[in-house]
TITOR-62868 format. One record per residue (C-alpha): residue in three letters; x, y, z; residue number from 1. Coordinates in Angstrom, 3 decimals. Layout:
N
PT:aa:u:v:w:i
PT:ALA:X:Y:Z:NUM $
...
//
This chain:
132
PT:aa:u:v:w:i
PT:UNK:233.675:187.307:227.423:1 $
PT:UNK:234.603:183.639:227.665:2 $
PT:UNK:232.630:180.693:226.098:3 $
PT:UNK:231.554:179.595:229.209:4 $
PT:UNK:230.389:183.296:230.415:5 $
PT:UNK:226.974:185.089:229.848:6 $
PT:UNK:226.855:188.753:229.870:7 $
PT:UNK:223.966:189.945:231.859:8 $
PT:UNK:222.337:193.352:230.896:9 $
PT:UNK:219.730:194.844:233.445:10 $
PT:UNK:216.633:196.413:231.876:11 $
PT:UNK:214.486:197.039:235.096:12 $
PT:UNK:215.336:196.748:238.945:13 $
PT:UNK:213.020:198.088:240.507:14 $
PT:UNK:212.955:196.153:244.171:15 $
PT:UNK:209.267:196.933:245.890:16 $
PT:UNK:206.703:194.923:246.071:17 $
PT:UNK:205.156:194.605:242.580:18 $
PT:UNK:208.455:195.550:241.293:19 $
PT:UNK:210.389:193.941:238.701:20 $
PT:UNK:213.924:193.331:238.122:21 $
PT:UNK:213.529:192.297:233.896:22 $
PT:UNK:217.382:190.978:232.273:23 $
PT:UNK:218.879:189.941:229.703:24 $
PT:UNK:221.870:187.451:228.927:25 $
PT:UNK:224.064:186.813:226.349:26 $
PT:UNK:226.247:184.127:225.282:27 $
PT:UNK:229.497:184.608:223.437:28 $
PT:UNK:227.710:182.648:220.323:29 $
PT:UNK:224.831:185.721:220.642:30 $
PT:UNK:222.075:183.304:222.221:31 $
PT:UNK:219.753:185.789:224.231:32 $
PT:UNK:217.393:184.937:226.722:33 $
PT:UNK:215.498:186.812:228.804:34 $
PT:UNK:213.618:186.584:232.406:35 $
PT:UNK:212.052:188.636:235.273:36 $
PT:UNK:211.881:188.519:239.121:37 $
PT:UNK:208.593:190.121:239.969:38 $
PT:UNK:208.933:190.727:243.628:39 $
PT:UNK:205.909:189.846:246.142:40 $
PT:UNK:207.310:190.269:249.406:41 $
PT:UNK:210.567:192.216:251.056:42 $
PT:UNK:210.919:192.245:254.567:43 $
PT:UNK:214.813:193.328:254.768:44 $
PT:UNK:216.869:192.139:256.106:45 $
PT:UNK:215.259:188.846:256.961:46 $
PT:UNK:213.193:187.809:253.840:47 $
PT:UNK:212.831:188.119:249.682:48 $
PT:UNK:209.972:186.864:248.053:49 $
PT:UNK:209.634:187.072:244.348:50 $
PT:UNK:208.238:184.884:240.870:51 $
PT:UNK:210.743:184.463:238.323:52 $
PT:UNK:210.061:183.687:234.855:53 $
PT:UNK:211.485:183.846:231.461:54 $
PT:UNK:210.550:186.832:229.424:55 $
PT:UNK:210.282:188.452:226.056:56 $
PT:UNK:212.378:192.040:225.840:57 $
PT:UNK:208.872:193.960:226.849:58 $
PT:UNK:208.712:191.998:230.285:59 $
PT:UNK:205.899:189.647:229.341:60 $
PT:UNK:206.225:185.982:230.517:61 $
PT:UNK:206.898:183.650:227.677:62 $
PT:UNK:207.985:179.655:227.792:63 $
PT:UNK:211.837:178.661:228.413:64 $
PT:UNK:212.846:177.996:225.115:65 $
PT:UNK:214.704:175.171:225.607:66 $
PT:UNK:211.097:173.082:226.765:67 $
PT:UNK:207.701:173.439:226.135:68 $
PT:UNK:207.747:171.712:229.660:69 $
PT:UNK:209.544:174.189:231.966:70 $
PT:UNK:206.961:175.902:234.319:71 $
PT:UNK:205.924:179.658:233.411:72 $
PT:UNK:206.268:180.613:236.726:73 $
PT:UNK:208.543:179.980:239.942:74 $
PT:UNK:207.558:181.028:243.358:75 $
PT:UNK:210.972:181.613:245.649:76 $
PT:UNK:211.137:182.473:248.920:77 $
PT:UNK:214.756:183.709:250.330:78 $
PT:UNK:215.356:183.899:253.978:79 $
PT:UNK:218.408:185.617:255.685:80 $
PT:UNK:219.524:184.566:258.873:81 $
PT:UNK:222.551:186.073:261.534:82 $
PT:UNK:224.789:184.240:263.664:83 $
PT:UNK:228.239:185.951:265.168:84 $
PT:UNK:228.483:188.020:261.870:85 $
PT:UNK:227.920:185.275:259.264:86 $
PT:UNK:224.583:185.354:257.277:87 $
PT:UNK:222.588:182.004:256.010:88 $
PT:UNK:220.588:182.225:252.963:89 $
PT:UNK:217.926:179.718:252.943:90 $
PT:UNK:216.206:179.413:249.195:91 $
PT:UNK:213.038:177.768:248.857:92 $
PT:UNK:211.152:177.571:245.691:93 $
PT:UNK:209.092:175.802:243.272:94 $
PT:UNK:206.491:175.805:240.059:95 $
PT:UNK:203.143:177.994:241.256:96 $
PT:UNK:199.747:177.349:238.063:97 $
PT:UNK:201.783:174.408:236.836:98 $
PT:UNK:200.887:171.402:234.601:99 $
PT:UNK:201.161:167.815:235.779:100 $
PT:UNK:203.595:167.405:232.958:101 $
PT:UNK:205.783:170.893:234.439:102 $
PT:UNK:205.958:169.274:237.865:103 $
PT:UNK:208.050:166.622:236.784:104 $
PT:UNK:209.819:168.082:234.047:105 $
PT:UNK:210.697:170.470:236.973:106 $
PT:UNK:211.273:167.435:239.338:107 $
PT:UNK:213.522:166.362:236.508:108 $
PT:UNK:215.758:169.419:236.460:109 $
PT:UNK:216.867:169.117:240.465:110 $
PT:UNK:220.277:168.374:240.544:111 $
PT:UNK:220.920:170.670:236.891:112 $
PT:UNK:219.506:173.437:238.752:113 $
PT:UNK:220.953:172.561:242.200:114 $
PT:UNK:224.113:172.567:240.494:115 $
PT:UNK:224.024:176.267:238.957:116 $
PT:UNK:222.786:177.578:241.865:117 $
PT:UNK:225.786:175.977:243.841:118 $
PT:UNK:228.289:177.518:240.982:119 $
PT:UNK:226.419:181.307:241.442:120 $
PT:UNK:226.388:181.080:245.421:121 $
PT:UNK:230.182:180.177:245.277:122 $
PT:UNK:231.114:183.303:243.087:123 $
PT:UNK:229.146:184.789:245.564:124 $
PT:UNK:231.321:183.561:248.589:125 $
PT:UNK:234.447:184.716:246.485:126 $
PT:UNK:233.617:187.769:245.876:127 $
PT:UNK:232.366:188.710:249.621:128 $
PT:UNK:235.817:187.276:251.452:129 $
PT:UNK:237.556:189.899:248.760:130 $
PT:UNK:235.749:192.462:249.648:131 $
PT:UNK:235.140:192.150:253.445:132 $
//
């Protein structure tokens, strides 16, 4: 495992509504964090609708610990589209029971958060054009 690389251990995946999918990741220094995906709404193959949050190892939701200012909770909404055999993920999310203070500490994080997702989604295209 690289410095830059987290291992991720899953603990639950279970992918219904109500359903949880409940991780863990590790850095190489040992940091461990936690989260969950509980999952509201699966309409397959067109849409994924789940609340993440961070977690403690027994599932319940606890505060990022890197701010007391990070929402709890984070409503996304995934849609899946078709076109001549390519698929388009739309993600749309945001805080749900959040603070005034949360909402822009949230705000805040846009282009941090823009930019991990951009890093995961283009593993993701790497790995699909070696396998298809």
């Amino acid at each position: 495992m690289g410095t830059n690389r987290l291992q991720l251990n899953v603990h639950t995946f279970d992918l219904h509504p109500g359903g949880i999918f409940h991780y863990s990741m590790k850095s190489a220094e040992g940091f461990e964090m936690w989260g969950k995906f509980v999952y509201h709404e699966i309409n397959s193959p067109e849409k994924l609708v789940f609340v993440n949050s961070f977690s403690d190892a027994e599932a319940n939701t606890i505060r990022a610990p890197f701010s007391e200012y990070f929402p709890l909770e984070i409503m996304n909404k995934l849609s899946f589209t078709e076109d001549e055999g390519k698929t388009t993920l739309i993600m749309r999310g945001g805080p749900i029971h959040a603070t005034e203070e949360e909402l822009k500490f949230f705000e805040g994080m846009h282009d941090s958060m823009k930019q991990g997702f951009g890093g995961t989604f283009d593993q993701l295209d790497a790995y699909l054009a070696k396998i298809v």
